[in-house]
C-alpha positions in Angstrom: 5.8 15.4 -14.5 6.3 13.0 -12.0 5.2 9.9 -12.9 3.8 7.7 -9.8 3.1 3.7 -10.6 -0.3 2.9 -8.4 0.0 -0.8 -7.6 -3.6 -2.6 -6.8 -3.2 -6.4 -5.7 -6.4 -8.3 -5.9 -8.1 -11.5 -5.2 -12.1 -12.1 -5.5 -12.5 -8.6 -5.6 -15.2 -8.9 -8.2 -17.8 -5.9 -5.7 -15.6 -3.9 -5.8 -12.6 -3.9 -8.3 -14.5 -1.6 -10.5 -15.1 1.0 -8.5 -12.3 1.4 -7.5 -10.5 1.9 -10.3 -13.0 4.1 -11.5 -12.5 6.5 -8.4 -8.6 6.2 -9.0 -8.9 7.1 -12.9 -11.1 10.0 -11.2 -7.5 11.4 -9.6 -6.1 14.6 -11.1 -2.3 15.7 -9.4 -1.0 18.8 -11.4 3.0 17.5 -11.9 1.5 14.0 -11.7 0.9 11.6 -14.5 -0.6 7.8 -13.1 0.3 4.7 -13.7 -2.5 1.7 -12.8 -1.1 -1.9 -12.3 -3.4 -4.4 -10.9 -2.2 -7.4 -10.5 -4.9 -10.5 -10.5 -3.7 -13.3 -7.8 -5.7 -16.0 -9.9 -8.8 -15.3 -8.2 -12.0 -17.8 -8.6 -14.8 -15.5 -9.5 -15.0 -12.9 -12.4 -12.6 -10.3 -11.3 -10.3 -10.8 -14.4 -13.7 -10.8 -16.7 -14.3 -7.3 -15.3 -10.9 -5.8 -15.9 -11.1 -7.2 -19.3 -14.0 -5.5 -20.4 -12.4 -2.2 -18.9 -8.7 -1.8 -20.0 -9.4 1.8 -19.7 -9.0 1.8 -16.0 -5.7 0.5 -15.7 -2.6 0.9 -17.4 -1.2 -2.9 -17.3 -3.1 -5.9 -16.0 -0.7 -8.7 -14.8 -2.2 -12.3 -14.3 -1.1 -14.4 -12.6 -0.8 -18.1 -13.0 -1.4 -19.5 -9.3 -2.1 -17.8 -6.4 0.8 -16.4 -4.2 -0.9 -14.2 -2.3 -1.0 -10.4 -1.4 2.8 -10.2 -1.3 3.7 -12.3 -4.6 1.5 -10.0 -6.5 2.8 -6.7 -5.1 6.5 -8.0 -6.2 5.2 -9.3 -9.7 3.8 -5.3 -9.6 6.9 -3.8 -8.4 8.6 -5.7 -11.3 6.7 -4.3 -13.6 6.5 -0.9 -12.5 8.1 2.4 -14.5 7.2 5.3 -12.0 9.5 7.3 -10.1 7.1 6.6 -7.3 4.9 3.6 -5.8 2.0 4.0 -4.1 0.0 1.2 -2.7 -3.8 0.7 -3.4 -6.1 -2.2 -2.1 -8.5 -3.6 -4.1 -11.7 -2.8 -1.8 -13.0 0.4 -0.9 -11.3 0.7 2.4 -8.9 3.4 1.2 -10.3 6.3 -0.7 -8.2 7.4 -3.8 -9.2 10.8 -2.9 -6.6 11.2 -0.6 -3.6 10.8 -3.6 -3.2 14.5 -4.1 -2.5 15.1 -0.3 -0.4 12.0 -0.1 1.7 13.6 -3.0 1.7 17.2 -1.6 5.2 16.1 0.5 6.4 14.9 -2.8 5.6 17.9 -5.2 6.5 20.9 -2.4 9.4 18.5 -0.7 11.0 16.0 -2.6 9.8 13.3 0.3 11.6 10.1 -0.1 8.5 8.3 1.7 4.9 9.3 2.9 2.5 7.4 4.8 -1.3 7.7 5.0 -1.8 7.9 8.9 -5.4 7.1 9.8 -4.6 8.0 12.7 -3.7 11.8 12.9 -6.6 14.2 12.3 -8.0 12.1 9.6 -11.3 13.5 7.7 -13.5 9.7 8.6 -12.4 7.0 10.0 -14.8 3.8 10.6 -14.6 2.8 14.2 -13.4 -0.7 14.5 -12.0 -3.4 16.3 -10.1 -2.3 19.7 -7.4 -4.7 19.7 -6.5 -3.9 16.0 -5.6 -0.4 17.2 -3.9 -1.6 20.2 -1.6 -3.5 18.0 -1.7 -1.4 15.4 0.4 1.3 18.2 2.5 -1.6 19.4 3.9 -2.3 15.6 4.3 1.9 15.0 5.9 1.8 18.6 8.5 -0.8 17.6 9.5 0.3 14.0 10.0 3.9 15.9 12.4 3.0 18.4 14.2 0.7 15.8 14.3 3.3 13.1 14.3 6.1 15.2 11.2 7.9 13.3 7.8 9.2 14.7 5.3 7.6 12.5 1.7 7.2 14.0 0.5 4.3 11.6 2.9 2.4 9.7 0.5 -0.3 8.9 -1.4 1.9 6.7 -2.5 0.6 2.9 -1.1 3.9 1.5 2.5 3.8 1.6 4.0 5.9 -0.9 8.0 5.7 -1.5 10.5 6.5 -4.3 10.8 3.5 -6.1 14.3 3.7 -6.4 15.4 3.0 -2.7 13.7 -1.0 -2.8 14.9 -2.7 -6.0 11.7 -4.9 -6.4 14.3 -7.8 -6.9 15.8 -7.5 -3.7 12.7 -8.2 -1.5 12.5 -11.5 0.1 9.0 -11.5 2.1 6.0 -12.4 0.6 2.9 -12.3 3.8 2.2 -9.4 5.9 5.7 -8.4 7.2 6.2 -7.9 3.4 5.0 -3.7 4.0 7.5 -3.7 7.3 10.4 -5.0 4.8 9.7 -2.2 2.2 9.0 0.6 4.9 11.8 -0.3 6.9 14.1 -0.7 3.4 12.6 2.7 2.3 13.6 4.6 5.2 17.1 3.7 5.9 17.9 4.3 2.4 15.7 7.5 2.5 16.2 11.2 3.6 13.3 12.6 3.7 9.8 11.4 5.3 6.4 12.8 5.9 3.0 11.5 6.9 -0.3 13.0 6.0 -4.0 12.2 7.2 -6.1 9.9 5.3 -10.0 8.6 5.4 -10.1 5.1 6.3 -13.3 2.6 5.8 -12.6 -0.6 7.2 -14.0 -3.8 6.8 -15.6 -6.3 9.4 -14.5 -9.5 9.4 -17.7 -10.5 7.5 -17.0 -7.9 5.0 -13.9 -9.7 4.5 -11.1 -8.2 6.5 -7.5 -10.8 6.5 -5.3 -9.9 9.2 -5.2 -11.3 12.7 -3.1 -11.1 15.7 -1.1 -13.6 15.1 0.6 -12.0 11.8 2.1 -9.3 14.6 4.6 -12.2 15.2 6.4 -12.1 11.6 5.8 -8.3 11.1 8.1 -7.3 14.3 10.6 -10.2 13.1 10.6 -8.4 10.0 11.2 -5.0 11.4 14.3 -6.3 13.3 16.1 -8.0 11.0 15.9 -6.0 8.2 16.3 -3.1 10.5 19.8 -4.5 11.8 20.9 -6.1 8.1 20.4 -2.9 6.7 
């Protein structure tokens, strides 16, 4: 069995922290056994109230004691984590869990270091959204290709799966958005073997309560570089 540590960051995600976990305990991967970690980033409302009444959606529930956004959770996660493999999960319904067993099909038949959840190859639905997003969305994937010499379509994808053992959780030292480009780009140049498969993809409007803007391009590429050339 392969055992693959699912790691859920979330903040005031009381609408939807449920149901997802309930559509993640759903998942069935023959040579896969699932390990849930959420970590709570101290939110305000009664997202930790929920989880408490269901510990039999998740395998550990970390708390923690002030909010350090996205990326301190992931690392407290990461710390925490026993599985051979991580695969990232966010805490709305963006991201369908029903797409595990093909993001682990390059794992089971190939022994894939890495596998990304493209939304943007042949995927099965995929909410139209913002223009510019997907403009710099392809400016991001353009850059980590040419530095990393790769031919990813979307690297900014939620579902990022990766043998744990290439990014000591210790070692990371981002904690915003550039903290996926830090892993990704740590994951790959210690990695052999990569593979991308199409996902389903949901996304939020702005009023639904999507986070990024343009301006977090800036530190992602700075990211991308310098890890790219310390590595």
């Amino acid at each position: 069995m392969i055992r693959t540590t699912v790691i859920i960051p979330a903040y005031n995600e009381q609408a939807t922290i449920i149901e997802i976990l309930e559509l993640v305990a759903q998942q069935v991967v023959d040579g896969v056994e699932f390990e849930v970690i959420v970590i709570d980033d101290c939110s305000t409302d009664i997202t930790v109230e929920l989880l408490e009444k269901r510990p039999d959606l998740f395998t550990k529930l970390i708390k923690q004691s002030k909010n350090g956004g996205k990326g301190a959770a992931v690392k407290a996660g990461l710390s925490a984590a026993t599985g051979e493999y991580v695969l990232f999960q966010d805490a709305d319904l963006e991201y369908d869990p029903n797409d595990f067993g093909r993001l682990l099909q390059p794992v089971l038949r190939f022994d894939a270091d890495v596998v990304m959840g493209s939304r943007l190859v042949a995927s099965p639905i995929t909410r139209v959204s913002y223009f510019w997003h997907k403009i710099g969305n392809k400016l991001i994937t353009l850059i980590f290709n040419v530095l990393n010499n790769t031919t990813f379509t979307d690297v900014y994808s939620c579902y990022l799966l990766y043998r744990r053992s290439l990014v000591p959780a210790e070692s990371l030292t981002t904690e915003g958005w550039e903290q996926h480009a830090e892993i990704l780009t740590r994951a790959v140049s210690t990695g052999k073997s990569y593979f991308e498969v199409p996902i389903s993809y949901y996304g939020r409007t702005y009023e639904e309560g999507k986070k990024i803007r343009a301006h977090h391009v800036i530190p992602v590429v700075w990211t991308m570089l310098v890890k790219r050339l310390s590595s």
